[in-house]
Steps between C-alpha positions, in 0.01 A plus 500: 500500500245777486432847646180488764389818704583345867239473721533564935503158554847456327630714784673267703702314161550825348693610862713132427602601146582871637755380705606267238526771272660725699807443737787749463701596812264799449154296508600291779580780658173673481296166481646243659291166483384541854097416685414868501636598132330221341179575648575844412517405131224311502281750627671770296381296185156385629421874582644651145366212301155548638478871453659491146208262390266766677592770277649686820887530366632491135723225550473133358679242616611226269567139539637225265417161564594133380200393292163605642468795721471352786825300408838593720631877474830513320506889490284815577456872464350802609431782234385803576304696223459859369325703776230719438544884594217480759683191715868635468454691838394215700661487785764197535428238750796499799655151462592291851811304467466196691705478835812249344553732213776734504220821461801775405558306283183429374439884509812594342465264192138581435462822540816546305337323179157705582724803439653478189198341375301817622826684354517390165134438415332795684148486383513317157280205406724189498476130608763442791588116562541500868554173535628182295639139658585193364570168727830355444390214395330688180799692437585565149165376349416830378249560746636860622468588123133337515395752765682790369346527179163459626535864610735617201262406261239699653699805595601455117143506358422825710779658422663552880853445671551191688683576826703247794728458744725228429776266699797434410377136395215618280660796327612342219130351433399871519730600243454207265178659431608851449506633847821780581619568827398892599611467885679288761458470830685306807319388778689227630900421455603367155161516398375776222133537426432638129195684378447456189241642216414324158338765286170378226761509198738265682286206573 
């Protein structure tokens, strides 16, 4: 299995393996696998896929496939890179939660992460994984690790902090590869959201 850039057209599978990849009381809450949020995600992916390969944003978003790249998605993520100075005071684009989400919810868990991240990295250069899922059914293949160190080995080579907000399923991923915990978080009942910071000499 291999690491492809994914393209817009994987929108609509890469929406399948999101909810297969994420379904805590927490995600169901906020998600739940309904008409309107799936076309939500879909579009959310078309729209962020496209304008990443445009040069508009300084995310990437990852996919790993079985054989070719146009073979079934088994995991994905979505990096985000070092921003230049000149873009860091673009202004953010105000997200619509679609109608069957639970949108305080929504609110409360994302703009809680977008604060400690803003928090604890300020304006330093760092790559921030904003996104990783695996499908169940890949589980335990070492495919998290796959898409992790894509962006570890580059923060590595430059020199810069690695920065995410992990779940209680995927911390201990995060900290197999040299990640500490710098700040918690709880959105949602029995449910504690960890940012977490893996500094060049760790990885």
């Amino acid at each position: 299995m291999e690491i492809h850039l994914a393209s817009p057209t994987d929108a609509r599978e890469l929406t399948q393996v999101f909810y297969a990849s994420f379904h805590s009381d927490l995600d169901t809450a906020m998600f739940p696998n309904t008409p309107d949020v799936t076309e939500w995600w879909e579009n959310y992916f078309t729209a962020s896929i496209t304008r990443s390969i445009a040069g508009e944003t300084h995310s990437v978003f990852l996919k790993v496939t079985e054989g070719s790249e146009d073979g079934g998605i088994a995991a994905f993520a979505k990096w985000k890179l070092p921003v230049p100075a000149a873009d860091r005071d673009r202004p953010e684009e105000q997200i619509v939660w679609p109608p069957s989400s639970d949108k305080e919810l929504c609110d409360r868990f994302f703009n809680g992460m977008g604060a400690r991240h803003k928090k604890w990295m300020g304006e330093r250069p760092h790559y921030y994984l904003d996104m990783l899922g695996v499908h169940d059914s890949y589980q335990g293949k070492g495919l998290g690790s796959k898409l992790l160190k894509w962006g570890l080995t580059r923060a590595d080579a430059e020199g810069l902090e690695v920065y995410l907000s992990a779940s209680p399923a995927g911390k201990p991923l995060y900290e197999k590869y040299g990640f500490r915990e710098i700040d918690t978080f709880s959105p949602f009942r029995d449910y504690v959201q960890v940012a977490m910071l893996c500094s060049p000499d760790s990885q």
